[in-house]
C-alpha positions in Angstrom: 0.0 0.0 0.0 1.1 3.3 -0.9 1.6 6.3 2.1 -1.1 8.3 0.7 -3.6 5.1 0.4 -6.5 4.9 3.2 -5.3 1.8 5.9 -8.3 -0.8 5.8 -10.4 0.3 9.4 -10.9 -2.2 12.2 -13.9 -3.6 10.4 -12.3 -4.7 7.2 -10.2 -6.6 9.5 -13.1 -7.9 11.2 -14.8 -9.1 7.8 -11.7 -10.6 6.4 -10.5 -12.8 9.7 -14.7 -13.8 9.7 -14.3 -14.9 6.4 -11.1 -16.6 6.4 -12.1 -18.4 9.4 -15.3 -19.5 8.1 -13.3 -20.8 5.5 -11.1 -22.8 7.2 -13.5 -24.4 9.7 -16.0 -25.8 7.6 -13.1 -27.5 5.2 -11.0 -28.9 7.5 -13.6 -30.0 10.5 -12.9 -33.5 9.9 -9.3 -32.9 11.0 -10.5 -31.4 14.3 -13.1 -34.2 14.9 -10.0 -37.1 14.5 -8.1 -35.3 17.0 -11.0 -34.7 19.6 -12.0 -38.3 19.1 -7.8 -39.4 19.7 -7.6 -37.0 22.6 -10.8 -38.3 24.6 -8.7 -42.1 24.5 -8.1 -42.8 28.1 -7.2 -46.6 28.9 -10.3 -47.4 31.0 -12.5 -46.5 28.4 -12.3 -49.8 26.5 -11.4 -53.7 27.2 -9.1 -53.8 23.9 -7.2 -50.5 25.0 -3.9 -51.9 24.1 -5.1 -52.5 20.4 -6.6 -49.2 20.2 -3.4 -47.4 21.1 -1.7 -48.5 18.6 -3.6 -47.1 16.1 -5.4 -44.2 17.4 -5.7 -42.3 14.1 -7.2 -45.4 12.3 -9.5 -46.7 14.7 -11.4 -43.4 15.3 -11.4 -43.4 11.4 -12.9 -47.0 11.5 -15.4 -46.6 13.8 -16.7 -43.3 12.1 -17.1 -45.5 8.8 -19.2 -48.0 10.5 -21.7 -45.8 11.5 -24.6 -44.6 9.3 -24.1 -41.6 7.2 -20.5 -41.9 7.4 -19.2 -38.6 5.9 -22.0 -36.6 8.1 -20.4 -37.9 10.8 -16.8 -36.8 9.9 -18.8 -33.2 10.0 -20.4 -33.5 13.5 -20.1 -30.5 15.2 -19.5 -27.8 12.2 -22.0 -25.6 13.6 -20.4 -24.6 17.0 -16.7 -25.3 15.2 -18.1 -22.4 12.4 -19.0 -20.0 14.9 -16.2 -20.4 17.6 -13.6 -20.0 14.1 -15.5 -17.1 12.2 -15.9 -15.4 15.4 -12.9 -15.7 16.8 -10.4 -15.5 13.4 -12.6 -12.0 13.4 -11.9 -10.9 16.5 -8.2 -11.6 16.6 -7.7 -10.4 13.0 -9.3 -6.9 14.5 -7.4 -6.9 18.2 -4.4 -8.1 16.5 -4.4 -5.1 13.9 -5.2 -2.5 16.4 -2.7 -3.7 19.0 0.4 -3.6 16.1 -1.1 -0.3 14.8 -1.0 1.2 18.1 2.7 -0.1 18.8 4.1 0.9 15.2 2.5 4.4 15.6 4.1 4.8 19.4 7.5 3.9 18.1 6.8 6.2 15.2 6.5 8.9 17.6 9.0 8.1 19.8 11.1 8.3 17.3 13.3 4.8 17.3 15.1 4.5 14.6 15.1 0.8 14.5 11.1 0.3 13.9 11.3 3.3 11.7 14.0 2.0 9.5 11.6 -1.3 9.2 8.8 0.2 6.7 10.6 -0.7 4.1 10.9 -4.4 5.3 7.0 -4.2 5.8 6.3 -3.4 2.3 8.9 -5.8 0.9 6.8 -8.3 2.5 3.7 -7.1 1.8 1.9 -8.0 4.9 -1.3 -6.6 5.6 -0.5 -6.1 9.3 2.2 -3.2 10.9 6.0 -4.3 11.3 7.2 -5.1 14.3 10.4 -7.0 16.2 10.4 -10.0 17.6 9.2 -8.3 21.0 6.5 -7.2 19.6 5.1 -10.2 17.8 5.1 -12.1 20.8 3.8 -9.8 22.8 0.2 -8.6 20.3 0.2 -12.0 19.4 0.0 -13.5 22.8 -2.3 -10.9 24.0 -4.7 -11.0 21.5 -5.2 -14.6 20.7 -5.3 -15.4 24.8 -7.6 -12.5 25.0 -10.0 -14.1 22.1 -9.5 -17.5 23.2 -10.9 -16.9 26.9 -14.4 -14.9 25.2 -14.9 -17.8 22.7 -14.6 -20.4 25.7 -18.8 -21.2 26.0 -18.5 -22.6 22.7 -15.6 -24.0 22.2 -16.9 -26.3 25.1 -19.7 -27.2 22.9 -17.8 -27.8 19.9 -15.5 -30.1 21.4 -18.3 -31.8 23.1 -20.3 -32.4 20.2 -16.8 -33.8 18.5 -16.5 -36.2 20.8 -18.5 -39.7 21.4 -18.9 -39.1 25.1 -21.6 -36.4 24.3 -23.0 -37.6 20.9 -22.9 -41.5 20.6 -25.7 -43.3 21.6 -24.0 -45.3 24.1 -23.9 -41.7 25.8 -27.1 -42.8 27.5 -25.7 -43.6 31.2 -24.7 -42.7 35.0 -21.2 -41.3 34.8 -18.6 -43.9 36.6 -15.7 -42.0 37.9 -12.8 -44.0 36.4 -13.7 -42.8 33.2 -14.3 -39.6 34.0 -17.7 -39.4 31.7 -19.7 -36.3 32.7 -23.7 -37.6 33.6 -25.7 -37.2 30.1 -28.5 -38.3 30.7 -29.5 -37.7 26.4 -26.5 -37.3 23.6 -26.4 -33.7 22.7 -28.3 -33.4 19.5 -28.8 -29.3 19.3 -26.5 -26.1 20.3 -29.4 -24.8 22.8 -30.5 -28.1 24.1 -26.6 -28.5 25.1 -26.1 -25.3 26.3 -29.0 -25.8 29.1 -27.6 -29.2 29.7 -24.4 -27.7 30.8 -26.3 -24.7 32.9 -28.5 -26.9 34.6 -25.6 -30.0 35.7 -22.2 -28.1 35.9 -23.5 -24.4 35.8 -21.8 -21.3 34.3 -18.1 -23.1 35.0 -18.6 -25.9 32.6 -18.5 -23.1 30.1 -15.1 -22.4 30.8 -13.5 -25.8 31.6 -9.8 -25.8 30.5 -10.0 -21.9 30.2 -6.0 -21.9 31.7 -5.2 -24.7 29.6 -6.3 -22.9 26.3 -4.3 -19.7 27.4 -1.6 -21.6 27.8 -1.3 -23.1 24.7 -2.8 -19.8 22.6 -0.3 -17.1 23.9 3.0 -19.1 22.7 1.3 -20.4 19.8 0.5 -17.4 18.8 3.8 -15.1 19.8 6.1 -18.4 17.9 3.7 -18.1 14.7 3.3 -14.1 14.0 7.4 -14.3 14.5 7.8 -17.2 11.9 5.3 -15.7 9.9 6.5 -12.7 9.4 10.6 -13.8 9.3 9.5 -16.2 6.6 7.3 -14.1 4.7 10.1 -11.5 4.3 13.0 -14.7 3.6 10.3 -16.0 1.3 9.8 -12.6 -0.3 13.5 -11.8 -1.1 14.3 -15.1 -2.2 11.2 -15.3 -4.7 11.2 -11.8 -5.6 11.4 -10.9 -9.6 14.6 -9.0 -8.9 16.5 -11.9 -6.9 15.4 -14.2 -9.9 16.6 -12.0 -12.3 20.0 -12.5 -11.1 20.5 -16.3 -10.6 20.0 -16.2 -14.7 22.5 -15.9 -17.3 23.5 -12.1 -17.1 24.4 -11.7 -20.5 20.2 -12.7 -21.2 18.5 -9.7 -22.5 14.9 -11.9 -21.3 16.5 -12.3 -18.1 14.3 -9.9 -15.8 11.1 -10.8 -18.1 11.4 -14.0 -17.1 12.2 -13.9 -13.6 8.9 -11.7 -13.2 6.8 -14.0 -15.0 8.2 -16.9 -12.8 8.4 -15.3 -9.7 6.0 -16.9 -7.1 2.9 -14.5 -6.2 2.3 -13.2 -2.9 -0.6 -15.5 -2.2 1.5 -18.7 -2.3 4.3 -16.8 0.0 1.6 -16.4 2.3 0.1 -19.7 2.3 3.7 -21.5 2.8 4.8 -18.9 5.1 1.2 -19.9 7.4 2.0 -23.4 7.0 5.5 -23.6 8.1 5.1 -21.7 11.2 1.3 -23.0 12.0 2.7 -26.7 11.7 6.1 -25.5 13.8 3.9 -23.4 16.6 1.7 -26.4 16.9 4.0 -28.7 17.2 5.4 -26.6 20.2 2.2 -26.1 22.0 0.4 -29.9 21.0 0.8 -30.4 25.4 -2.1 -28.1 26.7 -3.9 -29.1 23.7 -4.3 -32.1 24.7 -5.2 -31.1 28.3 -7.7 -29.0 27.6 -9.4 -31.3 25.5 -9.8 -33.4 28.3 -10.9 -30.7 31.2 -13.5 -30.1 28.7 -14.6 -33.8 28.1 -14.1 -35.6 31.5 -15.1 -32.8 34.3 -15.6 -35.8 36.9 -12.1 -37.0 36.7 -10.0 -34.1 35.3 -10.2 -31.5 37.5 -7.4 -28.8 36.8 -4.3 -28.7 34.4 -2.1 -30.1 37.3 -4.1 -33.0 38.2 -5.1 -33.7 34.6 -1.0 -34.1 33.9 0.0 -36.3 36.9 -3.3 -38.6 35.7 -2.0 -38.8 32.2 1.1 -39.4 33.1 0.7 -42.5 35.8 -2.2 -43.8 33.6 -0.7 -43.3 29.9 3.0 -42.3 29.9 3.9 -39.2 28.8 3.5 -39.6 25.4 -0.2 -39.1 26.0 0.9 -35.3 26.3 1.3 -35.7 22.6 -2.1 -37.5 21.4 -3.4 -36.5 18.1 -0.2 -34.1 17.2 -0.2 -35.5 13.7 -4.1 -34.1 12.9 -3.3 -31.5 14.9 -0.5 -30.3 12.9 -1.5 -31.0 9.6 -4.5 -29.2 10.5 -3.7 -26.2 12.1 -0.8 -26.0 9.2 -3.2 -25.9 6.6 -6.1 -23.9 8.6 -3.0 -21.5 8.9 -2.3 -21.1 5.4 -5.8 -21.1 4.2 -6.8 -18.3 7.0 -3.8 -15.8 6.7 -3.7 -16.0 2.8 -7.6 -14.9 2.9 -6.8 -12.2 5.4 -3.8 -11.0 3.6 -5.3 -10.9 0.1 -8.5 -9.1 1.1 -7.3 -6.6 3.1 -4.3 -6.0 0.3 -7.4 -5.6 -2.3 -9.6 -3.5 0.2 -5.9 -1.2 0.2 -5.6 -1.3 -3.8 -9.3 -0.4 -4.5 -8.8 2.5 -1.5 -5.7 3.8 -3.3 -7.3 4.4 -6.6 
């Protein structure tokens, strides 16, 4: 964007994260139902519990192909995952802009030299969002994905819920035992409303927020490790692929030589997408721990109590390679829900900026 175009307001922002985040969720739910279904496994919830470990991945996979209306079923719980995404990619698309904004323009009028001198790096990598050091994308990031995470709580509660066979399954119909940990259904959740009073009415206004210091945990560094890949890869990516660093890995004595390199070099778009998946799959690898414990907060109130107690359960019960259940969906799926959701964002708020310029 040029210095005399109009910046994109808050609301653009808001738009563009809502639709990117739509996006994502309704394409890649089945990813996020395989890893709900692989990080509800506890040993005690089945007879053949060595057999099932082996496998995790395919026997979920299995069991959702033997039920009726397979390929439904590897959509349960879009509904709540659609709103809890659009929502919240929204609302930390906006918070995030206005935090960076706010810290480019201080440092602007403080004067440091350093952040000032990186404009030019911000254009180079034509990111929709404000430069800033490493400092700085940990901090916004942090803040405002822990800061979204804890108002989208209520449903992410449901959506998990609904992912899960505890909730949904028919076998769902029973008096909760306390070495599984099952919460007392006493009918599968079938609706968003008829869930939501089922929660109220047996675990109150806390079951909304079950694993709520779990989640933060795992959204604040996920977020501060991804902006900083993002953004360090975007601009490596940039000057690598640019038309002018093509130009001269050709012959220089080539009169076609910058012709070519611009009609070969890769578009902004795909820099974004493989920027988002690189540090999506590397941030979620990182953070794959309170994932996994927050999954089960959510799932098994009777037995999992607190983040703590959750961990030295795990631990005695399943090793702690239990800490890292379902990092393979989860990785491949935040990876591409990365990609997917930042190259949106980028490429309608750059278009918003060349349609504001003219």
């Amino acid at each position: 964007m040029s210095n005399g175009s109009k910046q994109p307001s808050s609301t653009f922002h808001l738009l563009a994260g809502t639709a990117s985040g739509f996006t994502t969720s309704i394409l890649l739910q089945p990813f996020d139902l395989l890893k709900t279904r692989v990080q509800q496994y506890t040993p005690s919830s089945s007879s053949s519990a060595a057999a099932r470990s082996s496998y995790p991945i395919l026997n979920a996979f299995r069991t959702i192909l033997s039920q009726p209306a397979p390929l439904q079923q590897l959509w349960r719980g879009t509904l709540p995952s659609v709103i809890r995404t659009s929502a919240g990619s929204g609302l930390y698309f906006a918070s995030l802009e206005r935090l960076r904004r706010g810290i480019a323009d201080y440092q602007v009028k403080q004067n440091i030299s350093h952040h000032v001198s990186q404009a030019s790096a911000s254009a180079q990598s034509k990111s929709a969002l404000p430069k800033l050091g490493v400092a700085g994308n940990l901090i916004t990031g942090a803040t405002a994905r822990a800061s979204v995470g804890f108002l989208m709580m209520p449903i992410t509660v449901l959506k998990v819920r609904f992912e899960s066979t505890i909730y949904t399954a028919p076998s769902s119909r029973f008096s909760a035992s306390h070495s599984t940990g099952q919460s007392r259904v006493k009918n599968p959740y079938t609706a968003l409303i008829p869930a939501t009073r089922e929660i109220l009415r047996t675990e109150g206004m806390r079951g909304f927020f079950k694993g709520a210091g779990a989640t933060a945990v795992r959204d604040a560094p996920y977020a501060g490790i991804y902006l900083g890949f993002y953004e360090s890869c975007k601009s490596t990516l940039t000057a690598l692929l640019s038309p002018s660093a093509l130009s001269t890995s050709g012959s220089p004595t080539s009169t076609n030589a910058t012709s070519i390199a611009a009609s070969t070099a890769t578009s902004p778009a795909t820099i974004t997408f493989l920027s988002g998946a690189f540090a999506g799959a590397l941030a979620t690898g990182i953070t794959n721990p309170p994932d996994v414990i927050k999954t089960r907060l959510q799932l098994m109130p009777l037995k999992y109590t607190n983040a703590l107690q959750t961990v030295r359960i795990m631990v005695a019960e399943e090793g702690w390679k239990s800490l890292w259940g379902g990092l393979g969906l989860r990785v491949g799926r935040k990876a591409l829900s990365s990609a997917l959701a930042w190259t949106v964002y980028e490429e309608v708020i750059r278009r918003i900026g060349e349609r504001s310029s003219i």
